[in-house]
N, C-alpha and C positions, 0 to 999 in steps of 0.2 A: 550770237548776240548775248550778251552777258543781263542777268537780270540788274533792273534798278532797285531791287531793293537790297537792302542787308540780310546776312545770314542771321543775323539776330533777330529780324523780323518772324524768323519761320519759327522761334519757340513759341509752347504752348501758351495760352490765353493770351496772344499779339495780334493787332489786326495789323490790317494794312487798307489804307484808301488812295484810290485811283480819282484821277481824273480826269473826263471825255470830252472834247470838244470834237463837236460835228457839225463841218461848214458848208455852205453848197461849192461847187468848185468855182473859179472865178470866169471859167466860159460860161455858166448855165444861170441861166436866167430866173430871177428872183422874184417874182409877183408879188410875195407877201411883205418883202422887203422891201418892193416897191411903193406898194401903199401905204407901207407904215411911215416911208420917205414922205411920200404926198401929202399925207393928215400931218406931218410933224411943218410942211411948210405952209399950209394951211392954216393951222395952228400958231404961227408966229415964227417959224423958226426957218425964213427963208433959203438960208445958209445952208443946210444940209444939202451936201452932195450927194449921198446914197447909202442905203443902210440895207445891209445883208441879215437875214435871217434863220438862226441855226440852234442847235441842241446844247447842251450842259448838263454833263451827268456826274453823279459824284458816287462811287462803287466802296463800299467797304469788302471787304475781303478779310477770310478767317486767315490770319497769315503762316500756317503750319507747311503748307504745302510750297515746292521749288519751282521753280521756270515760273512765275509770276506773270512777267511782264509777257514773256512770248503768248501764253496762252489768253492774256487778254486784247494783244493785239490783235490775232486770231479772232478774237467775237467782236475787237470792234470793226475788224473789215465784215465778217460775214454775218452777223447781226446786228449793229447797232447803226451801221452807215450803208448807201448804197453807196457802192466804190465808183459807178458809173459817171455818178451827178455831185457825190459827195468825198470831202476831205475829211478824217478824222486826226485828230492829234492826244496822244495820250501824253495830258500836260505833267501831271507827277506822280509816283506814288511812293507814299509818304509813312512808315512804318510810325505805330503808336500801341502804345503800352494801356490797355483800357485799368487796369489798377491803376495807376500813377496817372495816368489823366492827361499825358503829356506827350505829344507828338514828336518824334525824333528828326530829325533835321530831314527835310525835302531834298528827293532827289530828280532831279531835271529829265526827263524822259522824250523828249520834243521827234516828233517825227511824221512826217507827212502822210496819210494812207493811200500810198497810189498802188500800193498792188493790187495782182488779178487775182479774182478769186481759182479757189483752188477747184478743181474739176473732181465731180462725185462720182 
């Protein structure tokens, strides 16, 4: 798997930020999503069909170092998601120049976290 960032990213004083989404999967059952569904029809908004409940993380990263994206796939299956119950998707990661203040164009990273974890 080829990293999503640039080789430009890995010079010195460059970050890089990542981003995490972590869903529940769509067989497992939501409670808190469920109620947050209930008080929103409750509340006026009879129309909602159902609303899931999940994480948002946003990672900077010092961006000197290589394999970027594998090694953060890697912690979002075995830290940051249960792979069991949950989906994660690492939405971009997006190299930025903190002198110049400006974010270099986003790179699409989209991918589902259905692997096993790996055996200790």
């Amino acid at each position: 798997m080829n990293c999503a960032c640039s080789h430009d990213a890995r010079k010195y004083g460059e970050e890089v930020k990542a981003k995490v989404i972590v869903m529940p999967k769509a067989a497992v059952l939501d409670p808190q999503g469920n109620a947050v569904r209930d008080a929103m029809r409750h509340l006026g908004m009879p129309e909602v069909r159902s609303v899931r409940i999940g994480k948002y993380m946003e990672i900077d990263i010092d961006g000197k170092n290589g394999d970027l994206e594998t090694r953060l796939r890697d912690l979002c299956r075995d830290l940051l998601s249960n792979p069991v119950i949950e989906d994660y998707e690492l939405q971009k990661v997006t190299a930025t120049n903190p002198s110049v203040g400006e974010p270099e164009p986003a790179v699409q990273s989209k991918r589902k976290g259905t692997s096993k974890r790996k055996k200790k």
